[in-house]
C-alpha positions in Angstrom: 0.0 0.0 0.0 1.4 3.5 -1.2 1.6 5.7 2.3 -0.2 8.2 -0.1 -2.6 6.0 -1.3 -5.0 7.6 -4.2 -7.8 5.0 -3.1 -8.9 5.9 0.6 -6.9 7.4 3.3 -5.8 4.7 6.2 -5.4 7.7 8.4 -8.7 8.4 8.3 -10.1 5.1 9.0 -7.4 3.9 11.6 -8.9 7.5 13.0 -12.9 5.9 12.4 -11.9 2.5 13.8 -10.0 3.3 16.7 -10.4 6.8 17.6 -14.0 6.9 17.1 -15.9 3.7 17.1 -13.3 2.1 19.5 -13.4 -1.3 17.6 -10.8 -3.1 19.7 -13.4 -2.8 22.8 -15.3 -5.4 20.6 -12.5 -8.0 21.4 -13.8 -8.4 24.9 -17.0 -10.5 23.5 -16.4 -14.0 23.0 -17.1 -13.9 19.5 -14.1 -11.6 18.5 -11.7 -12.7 21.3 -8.9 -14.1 19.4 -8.0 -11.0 17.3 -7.0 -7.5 18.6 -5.8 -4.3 16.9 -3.2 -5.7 15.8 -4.8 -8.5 13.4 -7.6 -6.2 13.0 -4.6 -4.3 11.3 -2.9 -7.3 9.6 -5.9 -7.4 7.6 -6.5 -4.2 6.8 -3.1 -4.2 5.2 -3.6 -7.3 3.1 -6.6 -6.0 1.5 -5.1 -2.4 1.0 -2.3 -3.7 -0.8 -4.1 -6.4 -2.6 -6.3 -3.6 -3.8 -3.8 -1.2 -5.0 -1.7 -4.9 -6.9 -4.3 -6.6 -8.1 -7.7 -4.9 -8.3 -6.8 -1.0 -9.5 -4.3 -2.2 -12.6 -6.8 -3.5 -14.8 -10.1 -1.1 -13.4 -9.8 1.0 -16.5 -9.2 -2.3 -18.8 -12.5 -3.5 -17.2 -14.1 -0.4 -18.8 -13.0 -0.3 -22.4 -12.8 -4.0 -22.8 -16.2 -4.9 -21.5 -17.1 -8.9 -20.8 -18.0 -10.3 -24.3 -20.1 -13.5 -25.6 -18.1 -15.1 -27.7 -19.6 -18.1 -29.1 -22.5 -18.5 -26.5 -19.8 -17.8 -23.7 -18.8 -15.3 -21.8 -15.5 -13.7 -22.2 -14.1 -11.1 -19.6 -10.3 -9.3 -19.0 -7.8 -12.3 -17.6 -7.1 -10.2 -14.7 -10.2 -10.1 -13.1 -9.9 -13.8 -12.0 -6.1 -13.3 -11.0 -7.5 -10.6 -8.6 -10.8 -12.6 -7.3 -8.2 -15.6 -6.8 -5.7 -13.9 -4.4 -8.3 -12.8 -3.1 -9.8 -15.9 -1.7 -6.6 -17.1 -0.7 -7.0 -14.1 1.7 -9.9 -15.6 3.6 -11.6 -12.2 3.4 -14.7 -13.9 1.5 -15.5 -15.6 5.2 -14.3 -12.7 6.7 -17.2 -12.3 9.2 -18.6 -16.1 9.5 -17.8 -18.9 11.9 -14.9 -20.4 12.1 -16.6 -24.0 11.8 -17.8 -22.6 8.3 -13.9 -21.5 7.6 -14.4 -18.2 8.6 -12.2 -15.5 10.3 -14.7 -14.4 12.9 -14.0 -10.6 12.1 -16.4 -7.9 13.3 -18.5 -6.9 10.0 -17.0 -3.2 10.6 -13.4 -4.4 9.6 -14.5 -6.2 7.3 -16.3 -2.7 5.6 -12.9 -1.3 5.6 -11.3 -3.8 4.1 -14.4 -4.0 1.3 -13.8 -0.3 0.7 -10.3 -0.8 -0.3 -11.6 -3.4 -3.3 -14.7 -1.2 -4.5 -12.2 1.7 -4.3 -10.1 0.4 -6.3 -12.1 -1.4 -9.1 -16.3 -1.8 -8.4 -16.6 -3.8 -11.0 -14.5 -6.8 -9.8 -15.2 -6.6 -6.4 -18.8 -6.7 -7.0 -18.3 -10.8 -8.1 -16.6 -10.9 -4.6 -19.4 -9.1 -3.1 -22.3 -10.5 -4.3 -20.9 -14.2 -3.4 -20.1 -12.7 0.2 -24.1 -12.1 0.2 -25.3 -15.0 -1.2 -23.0 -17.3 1.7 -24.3 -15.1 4.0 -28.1 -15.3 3.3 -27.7 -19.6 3.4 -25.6 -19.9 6.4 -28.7 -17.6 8.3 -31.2 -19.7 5.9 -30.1 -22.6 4.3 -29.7 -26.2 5.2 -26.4 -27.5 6.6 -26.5 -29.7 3.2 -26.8 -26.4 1.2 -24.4 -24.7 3.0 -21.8 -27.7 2.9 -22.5 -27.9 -0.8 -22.9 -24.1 -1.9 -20.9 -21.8 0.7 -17.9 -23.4 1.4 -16.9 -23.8 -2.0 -17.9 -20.2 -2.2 -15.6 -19.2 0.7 -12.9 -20.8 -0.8 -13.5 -19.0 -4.0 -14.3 -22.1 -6.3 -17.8 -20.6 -6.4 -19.6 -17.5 -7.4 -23.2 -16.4 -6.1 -25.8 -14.2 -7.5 -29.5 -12.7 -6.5 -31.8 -13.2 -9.3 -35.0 -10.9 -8.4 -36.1 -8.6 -11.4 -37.4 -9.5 -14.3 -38.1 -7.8 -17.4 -41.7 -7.0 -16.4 -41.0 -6.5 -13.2 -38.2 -4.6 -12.2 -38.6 -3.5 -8.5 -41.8 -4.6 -8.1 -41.2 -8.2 -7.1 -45.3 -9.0 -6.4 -45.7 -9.2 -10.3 -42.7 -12.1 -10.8 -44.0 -14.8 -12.7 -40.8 -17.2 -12.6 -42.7 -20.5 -11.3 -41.4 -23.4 -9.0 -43.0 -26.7 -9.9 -42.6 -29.2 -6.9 -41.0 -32.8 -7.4 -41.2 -36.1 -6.2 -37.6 -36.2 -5.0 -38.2 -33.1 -3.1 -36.4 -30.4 -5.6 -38.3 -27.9 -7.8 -38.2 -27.0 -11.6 -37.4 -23.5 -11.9 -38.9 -22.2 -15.8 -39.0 -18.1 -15.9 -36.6 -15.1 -17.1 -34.8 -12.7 -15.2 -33.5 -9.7 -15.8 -30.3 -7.1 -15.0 -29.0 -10.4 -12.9 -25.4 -8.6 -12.1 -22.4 -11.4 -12.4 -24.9 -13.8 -14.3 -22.7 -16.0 -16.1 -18.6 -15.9 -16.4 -16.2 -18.5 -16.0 -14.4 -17.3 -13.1 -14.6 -20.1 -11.2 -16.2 -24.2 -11.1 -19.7 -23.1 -10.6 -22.2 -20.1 -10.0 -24.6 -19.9 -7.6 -27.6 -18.3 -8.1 -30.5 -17.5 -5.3 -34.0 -17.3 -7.3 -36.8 -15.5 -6.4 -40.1 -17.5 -7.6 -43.4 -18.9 -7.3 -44.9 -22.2 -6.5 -48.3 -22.7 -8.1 -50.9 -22.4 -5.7 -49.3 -20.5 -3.3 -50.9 -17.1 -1.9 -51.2 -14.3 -4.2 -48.2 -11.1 -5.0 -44.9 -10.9 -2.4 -47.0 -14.0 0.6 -46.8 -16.1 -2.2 -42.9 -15.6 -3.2 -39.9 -18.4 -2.7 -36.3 -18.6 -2.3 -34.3 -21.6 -4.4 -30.9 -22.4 -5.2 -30.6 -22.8 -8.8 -26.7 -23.7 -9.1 -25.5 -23.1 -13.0 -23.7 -26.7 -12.5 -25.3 -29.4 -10.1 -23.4 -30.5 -7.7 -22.2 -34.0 -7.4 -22.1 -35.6 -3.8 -18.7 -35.5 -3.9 -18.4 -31.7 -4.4 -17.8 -31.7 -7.8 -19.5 -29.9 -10.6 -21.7 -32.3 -12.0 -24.5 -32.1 -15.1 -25.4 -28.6 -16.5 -28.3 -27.1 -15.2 -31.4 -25.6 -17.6 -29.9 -22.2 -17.1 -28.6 -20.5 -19.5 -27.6 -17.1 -20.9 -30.1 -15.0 -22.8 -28.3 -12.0 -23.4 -25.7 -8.9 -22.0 -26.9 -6.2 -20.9 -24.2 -2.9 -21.5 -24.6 -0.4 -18.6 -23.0 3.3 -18.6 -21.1 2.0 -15.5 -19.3 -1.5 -13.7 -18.7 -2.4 -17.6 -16.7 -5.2 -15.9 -19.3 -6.6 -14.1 -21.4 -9.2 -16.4 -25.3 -7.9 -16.4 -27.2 -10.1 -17.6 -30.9 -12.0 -18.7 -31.1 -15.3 -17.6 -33.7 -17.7 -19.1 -34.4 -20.8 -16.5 -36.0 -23.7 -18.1 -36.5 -23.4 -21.6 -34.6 -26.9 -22.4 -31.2 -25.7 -23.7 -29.7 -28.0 -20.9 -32.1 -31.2 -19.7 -31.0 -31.9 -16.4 -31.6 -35.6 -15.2 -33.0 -35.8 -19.0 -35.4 -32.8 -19.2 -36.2 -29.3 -19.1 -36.5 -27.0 -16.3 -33.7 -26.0 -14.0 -33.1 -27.9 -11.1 -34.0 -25.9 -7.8 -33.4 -26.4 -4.1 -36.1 -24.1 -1.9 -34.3 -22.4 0.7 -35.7 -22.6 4.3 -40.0 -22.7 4.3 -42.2 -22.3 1.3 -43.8 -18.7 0.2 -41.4 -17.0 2.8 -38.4 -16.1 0.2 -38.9 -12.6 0.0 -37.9 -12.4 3.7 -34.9 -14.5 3.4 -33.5 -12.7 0.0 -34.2 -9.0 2.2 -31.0 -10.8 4.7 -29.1 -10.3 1.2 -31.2 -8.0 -0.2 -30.3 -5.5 3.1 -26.3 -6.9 3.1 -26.8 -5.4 -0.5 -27.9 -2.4 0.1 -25.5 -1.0 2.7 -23.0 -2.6 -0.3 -23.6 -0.3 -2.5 -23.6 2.2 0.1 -20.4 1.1 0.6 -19.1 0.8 -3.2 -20.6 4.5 -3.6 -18.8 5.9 -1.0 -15.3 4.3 -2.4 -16.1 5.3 -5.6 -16.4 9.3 -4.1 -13.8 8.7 -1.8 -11.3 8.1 -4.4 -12.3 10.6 -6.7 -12.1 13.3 -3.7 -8.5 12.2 -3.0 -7.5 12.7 -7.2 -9.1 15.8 -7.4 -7.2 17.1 -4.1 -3.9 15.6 -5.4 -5.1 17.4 -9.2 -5.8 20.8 -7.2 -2.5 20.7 -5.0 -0.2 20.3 -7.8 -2.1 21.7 -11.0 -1.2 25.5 -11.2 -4.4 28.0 -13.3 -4.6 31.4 -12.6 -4.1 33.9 -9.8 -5.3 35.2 -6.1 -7.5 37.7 -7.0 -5.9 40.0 -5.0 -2.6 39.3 -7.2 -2.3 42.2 -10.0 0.6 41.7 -11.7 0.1 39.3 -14.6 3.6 38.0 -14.6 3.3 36.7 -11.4 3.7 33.0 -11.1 0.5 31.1 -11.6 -1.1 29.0 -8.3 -2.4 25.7 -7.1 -5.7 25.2 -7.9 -6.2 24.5 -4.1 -5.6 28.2 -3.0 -8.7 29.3 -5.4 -11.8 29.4 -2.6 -14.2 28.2 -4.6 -12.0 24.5 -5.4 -11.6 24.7 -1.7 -15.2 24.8 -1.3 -15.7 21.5 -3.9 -13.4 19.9 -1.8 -14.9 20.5 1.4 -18.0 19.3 -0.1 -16.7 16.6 -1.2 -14.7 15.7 1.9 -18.2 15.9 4.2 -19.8 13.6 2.1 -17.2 10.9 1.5 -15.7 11.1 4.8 -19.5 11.5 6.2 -20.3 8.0 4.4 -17.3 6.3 5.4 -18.4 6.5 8.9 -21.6 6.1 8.7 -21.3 2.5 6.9 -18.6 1.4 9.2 -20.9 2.4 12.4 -23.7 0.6 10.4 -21.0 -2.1 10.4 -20.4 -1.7 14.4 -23.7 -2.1 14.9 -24.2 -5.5 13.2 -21.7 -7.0 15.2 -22.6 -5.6 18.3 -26.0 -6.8 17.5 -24.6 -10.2 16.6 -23.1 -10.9 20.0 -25.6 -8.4 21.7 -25.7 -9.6 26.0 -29.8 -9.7 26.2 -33.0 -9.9 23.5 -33.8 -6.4 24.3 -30.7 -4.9 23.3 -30.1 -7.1 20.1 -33.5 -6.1 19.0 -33.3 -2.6 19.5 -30.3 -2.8 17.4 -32.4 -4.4 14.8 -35.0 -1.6 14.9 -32.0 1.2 14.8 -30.3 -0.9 11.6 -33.5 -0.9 10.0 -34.1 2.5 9.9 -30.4 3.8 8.8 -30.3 0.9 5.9 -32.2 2.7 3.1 -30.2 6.2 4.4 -26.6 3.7 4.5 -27.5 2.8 0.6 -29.1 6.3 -1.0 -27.5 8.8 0.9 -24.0 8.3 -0.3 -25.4 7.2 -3.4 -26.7 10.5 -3.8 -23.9 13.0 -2.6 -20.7 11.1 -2.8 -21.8 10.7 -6.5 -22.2 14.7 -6.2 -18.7 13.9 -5.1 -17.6 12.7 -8.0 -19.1 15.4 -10.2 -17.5 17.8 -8.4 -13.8 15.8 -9.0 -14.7 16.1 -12.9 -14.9 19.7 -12.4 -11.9 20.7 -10.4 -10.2 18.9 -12.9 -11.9 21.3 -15.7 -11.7 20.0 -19.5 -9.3 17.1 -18.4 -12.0 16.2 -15.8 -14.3 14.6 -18.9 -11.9 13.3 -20.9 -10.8 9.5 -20.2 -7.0 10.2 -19.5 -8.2 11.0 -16.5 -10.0 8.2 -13.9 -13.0 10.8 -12.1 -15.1 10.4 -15.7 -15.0 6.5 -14.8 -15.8 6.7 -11.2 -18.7 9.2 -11.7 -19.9 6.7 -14.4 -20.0 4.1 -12.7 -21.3 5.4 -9.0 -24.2 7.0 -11.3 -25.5 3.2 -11.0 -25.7 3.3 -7.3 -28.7 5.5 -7.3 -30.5 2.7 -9.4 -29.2 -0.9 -7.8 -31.1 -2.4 -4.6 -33.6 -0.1 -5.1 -34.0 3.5 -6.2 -34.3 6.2 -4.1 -38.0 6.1 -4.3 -38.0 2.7 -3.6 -35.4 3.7 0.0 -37.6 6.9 0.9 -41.0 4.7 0.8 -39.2 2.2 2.6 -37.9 4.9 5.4 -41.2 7.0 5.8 -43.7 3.8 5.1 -42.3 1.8 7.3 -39.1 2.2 9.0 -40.4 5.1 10.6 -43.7 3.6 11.8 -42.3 0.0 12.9 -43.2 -1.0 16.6 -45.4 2.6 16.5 -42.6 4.4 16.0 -39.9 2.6 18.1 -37.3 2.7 15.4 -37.2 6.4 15.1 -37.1 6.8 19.1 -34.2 4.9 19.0 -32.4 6.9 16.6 -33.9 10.6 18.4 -32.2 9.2 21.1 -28.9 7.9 19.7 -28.3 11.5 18.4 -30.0 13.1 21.6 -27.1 11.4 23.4 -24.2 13.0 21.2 -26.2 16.8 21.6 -25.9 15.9 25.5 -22.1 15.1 24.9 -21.7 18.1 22.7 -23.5 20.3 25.2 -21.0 19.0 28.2 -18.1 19.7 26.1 -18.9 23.3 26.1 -17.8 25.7 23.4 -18.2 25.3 19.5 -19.5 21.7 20.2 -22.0 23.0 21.9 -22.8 25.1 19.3 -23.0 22.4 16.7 -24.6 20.5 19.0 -27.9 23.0 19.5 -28.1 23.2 15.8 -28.6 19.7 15.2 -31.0 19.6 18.3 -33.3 22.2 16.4 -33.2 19.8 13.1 -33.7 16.8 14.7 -37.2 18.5 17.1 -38.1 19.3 13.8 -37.9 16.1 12.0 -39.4 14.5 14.8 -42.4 16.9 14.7 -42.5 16.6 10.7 -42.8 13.1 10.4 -45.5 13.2 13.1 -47.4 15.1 11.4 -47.0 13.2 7.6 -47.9 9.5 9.4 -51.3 11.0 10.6 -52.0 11.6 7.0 -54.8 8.8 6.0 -54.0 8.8 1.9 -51.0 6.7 1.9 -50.5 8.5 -1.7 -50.3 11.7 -0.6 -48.4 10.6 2.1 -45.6 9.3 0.6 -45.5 11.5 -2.4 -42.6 13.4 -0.9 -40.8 9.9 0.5 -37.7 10.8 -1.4 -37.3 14.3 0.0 -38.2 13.1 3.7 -35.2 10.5 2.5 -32.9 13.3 1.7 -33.5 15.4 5.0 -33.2 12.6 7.4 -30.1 11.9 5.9 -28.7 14.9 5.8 -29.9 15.0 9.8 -28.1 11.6 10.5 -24.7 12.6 8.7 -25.1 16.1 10.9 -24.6 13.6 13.4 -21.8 11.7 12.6 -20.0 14.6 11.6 -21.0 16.0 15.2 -19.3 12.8 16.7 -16.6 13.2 14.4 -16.0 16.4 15.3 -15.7 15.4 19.4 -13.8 12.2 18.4 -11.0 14.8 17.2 -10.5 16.8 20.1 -8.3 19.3 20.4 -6.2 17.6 18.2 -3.9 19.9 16.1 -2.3 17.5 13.5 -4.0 17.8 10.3 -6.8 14.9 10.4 -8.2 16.2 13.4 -7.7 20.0 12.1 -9.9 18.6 9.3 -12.3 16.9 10.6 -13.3 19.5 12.6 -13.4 22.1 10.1 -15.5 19.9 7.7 -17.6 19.9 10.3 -18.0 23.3 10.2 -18.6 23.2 6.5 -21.5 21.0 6.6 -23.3 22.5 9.4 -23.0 25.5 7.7 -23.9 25.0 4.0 -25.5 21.2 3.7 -27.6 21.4 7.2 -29.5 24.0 6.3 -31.0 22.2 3.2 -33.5 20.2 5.5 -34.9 23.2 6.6 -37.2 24.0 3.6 -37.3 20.1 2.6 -38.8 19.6 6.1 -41.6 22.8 5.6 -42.6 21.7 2.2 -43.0 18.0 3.9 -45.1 19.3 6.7 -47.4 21.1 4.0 -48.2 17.2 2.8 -48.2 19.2 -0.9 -50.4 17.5 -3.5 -49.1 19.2 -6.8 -47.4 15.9 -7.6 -50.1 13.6 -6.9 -52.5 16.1 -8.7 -50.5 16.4 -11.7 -51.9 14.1 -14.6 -49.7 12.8 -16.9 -50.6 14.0 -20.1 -49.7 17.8 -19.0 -46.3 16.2 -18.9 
């Protein structure tokens, strides 16, 4: 790892990990007992280097030369499977499970870090190493121990690939309409016969097998998402023995070429049209996961583990186009102070203009911002994991519900802002594709759209998160930042300050949303859900930066220097956007609902 790394700043996650969320403190639980700082470190190392070796050399290969079908199979840059291999010899893909399962027993916030470093440095590779980590985590919660001795292992040791096939091309997000059926059979499997569609790492040859989890229907069963199931529909069928046995009757309809993770096969699957006749006829072979018509609630483990993934990959992706564009501005010299008259003078950084300073602050809250907040989501999975008593693991649950959609679309939304603002410190160069921020922006400007849009996240947040248990989920989280505003207020001084300010937000928020969930029209409503969305996350990064801000002390190196004046920054120009957000909300305003569609 280069000590001035272009991809993320160790710094400023040694200073998230261990001066902030104290992470060795978890070593005192049973669970996490055999590693300290020190391996938690280890780690950290392997995957930064690996990242800078392996994945970032071929990330722009990956976007010009695009996965290609070449007679009916997929064809995708060499390199990719170098990287995906060293890195399963790593043991990161069991990073977090049991060791009986060949796992490391890591706290899921190290584990964050370390995923950073990967998306960082090429999202479109990591996102085969990703997905798998899902798909093993959703069957060791779900699955049988014959389906996880057949299917996870192997995909902990890298031999095997998952997937999450939900979409289809009639039904994109809305997973009621699926029509993908599950026909029972006498030996207890299921044939699988349907399309899906924008299945991400969908076919390849990067390994013995793929694994793919398959949303679907079994005729008979209750009507839209009561009636969906879960099944593993593995591309090869595996042999008793472990090996990759007989093809399954899945097969590869077609690529589909995105603006962004060109590396990353997308693809439309067709199950059970006969190209392949397992056991001597059509219909892929399928293994239901856990109980009948219960597979939506499974695939929302992986579906969730997704989300605050791409929360994750979207903050990488802004985090290292922040630290190019700062490295452009320090050392690119255009123009003058404008105090400066004489126009021989020499020319300056692009870093002593005030208005590139102000891109980069905005680009530091927001990156820096999301970093912390998905690594504290990541605290709070472990600490829910290994949690002393059932009331405290479950208010964790109810706390981790409510900042998952904010986890995946807020940094979706502003550290791709992020990256648009990289592209234009770095002016005409910024656009052109000698330079990487046109890539990242590119490809984070997916984020917005996978695991649900932001739609999708605000009707989630204001329809249900914020009603769950009548409303216990959102008193946990009033409280969680209540607690910092107390800390802030005993600290005296600017923190104090800070601390009021977010107060008044947060009373208001409170009183706002209120006020929306007595509204009986659940179209009117939710018509705003995005915008409530983007105000509560704006309130809950106001928050972490607050904490970030006491975490730094009265440091004077430059980290802490800068954490604290970010701070300032976003209290002062990106706080105050919730105010009117939060008005218009509270005037529950019709003119989208009323709007018909032909004045459009």
């Amino acid at each position: 790892m280069s000590p001035q790394s272009l991809l993320l700043s160790r710094n400023d996650i040694d200073f998230l990990l261990y001066d902030w969320l104290d992470v060795q403190a978890l070593t005192s639980r049973p669970r996490f007992a055999d590693h300290s700082r020190e391996t938690f470190d280890a780690v950290l190392d392997v995957c930064a280097d690996l990242a800078e070796k392996l994945f970032a050399p071929h990330n722009k290969k990956n976007d010009t030369h695009e996965p290609v079908l070449v007679d009916g199979r997929v064809r995708l840059n060499p390199e990719v499977k170098v990287a995906l291999d060293a890195l399963a010899e790593t043991g990161v893909l069991a990073a977090t499970a049991d060791a009986e399962v060949g796992g490391l027993q890591l706290p899921q916030v190290v584990q964050s870090a370390c995923a950073a470093w990967f998306a960082a440095a090429n999202i479109a590779t990591w996102s085969y190493a990703m997905l798998t980590i899902a798909n093993a985590g959703l069957l060791l919660e779900h699955g049988s121990p014959e389906q996880v001795d057949k299917f996870v292992r192997p995909m902990f040791e890298g031999r095997f690939h998952g997937t999450m096939c939900l979409s289809e091309p009639q039904a994109g997000s809305s997973l009621a309409d699926i029509t993908t059926r599950a026909e029972p059979q006498a030996d207890g499997t299921y044939r699988i016969f349907g399309n899906k569609m924008w299945i991400s790492a969908g076919e390849h040859d990067l390994g013995e097998n793929i694994v793919h989890l398959v949303l679907a229907k079994i005729p008979g069963g209750p009507a839209g998402v009561k009636g969906i199931s879960l099944f593993v529909v593995p591309k090869y069928l595996v042999e008793d023995n472990g090996t990759a046995g007989d093809r399954n009757d899945v097969v590869l309809a077609g690529l589909n070429h995105k603006m962004g993770y060109r590396g990353t096969t997308n693809t439309v699957l067709n199950f059970g049209e006969g190209m392949h006749l397992p056991g001597g006829r059509a219909g892929a072979v399928g293994y239901l996961v856990g109980e009948p018509h219960r597979g939506l609630t499974y695939m929302f483990r992986m579906m969730n583990e997704a989300r605050v993934g791409v929360g994750a990959g979207a903050t990488a992706l802004g985090y290292t186009g922040y630290l190019k564009s700062l490295d452009y501005a320090r050392t690119r010299t255009q123009g003058r102070a404008p105090s400066a008259k004489d126009p021989e003078s020499p020319q300056v950084p692009l870093a002593e203009h005030a208005d590139v300073r102000r891109m980069l602050l905005a680009q530091k809250s927001s990156v820096e911002g999301s970093l912390a907040l998905i690594l504290f989501c990541g605290k709070m999975i472990d600490e829910q994991r290994t949690a002393a008593t059932a009331e405290e693991r479950d208010r964790l649950t109810l706390l981790l519900d409510l900042l998952t959609p904010i986890a995946k679309s807020w940094p979706a939304q502003w550290c791709l802002q992020a990256n648009d603002l990289a592209i234009q410190i770095h002016g005409g160069y910024g656009y052109t594709r000698e330079y990487d921020v046109e890539q990242h922006y590119r490809d984070n400007r997916l984020n917005p759209i996978h695991e649900g849009t932001h739609g999708i996240q605000g009707i989630d947040l204001l329809g249900r998160k914020t009603t769950i248990a009548g409303g216990a989920a959102l008193r946990e989280l009033e409280s969680l930042i209540r607690s910092t505003v107390d800390k802030a207020a005993a600290a005296d001084g600017e923190a104090a300050d800070l601390g009021h300010q977010l107060d008044v937000h947060l009373h208001r928020l409170m009183e706002v949303t209120r006020q929306v969930n007595t509204e009986p029209d659940a179209t009117l409503r939710l018509a705003n859900a995005s915008l409530y969305l983007e105000a509560t996350g704006h309130i809950v990064l106001a928050w972490i930066w607050l904490e970030q801000f006491l975490a730094a002390g009265t440091g004077e190196d430059h980290l802490r220097q800068g954490k604290r004046h970010t701070a300032r920054y976003f209290y002062r120009y990106e706080l105050p956007r919730t105010q009117p957000q939060l008005d218009l909300l509270a005037t529950l305003d019709p003119t989208t609902v009323q709007c018909d569609p032909a004045w459009l």
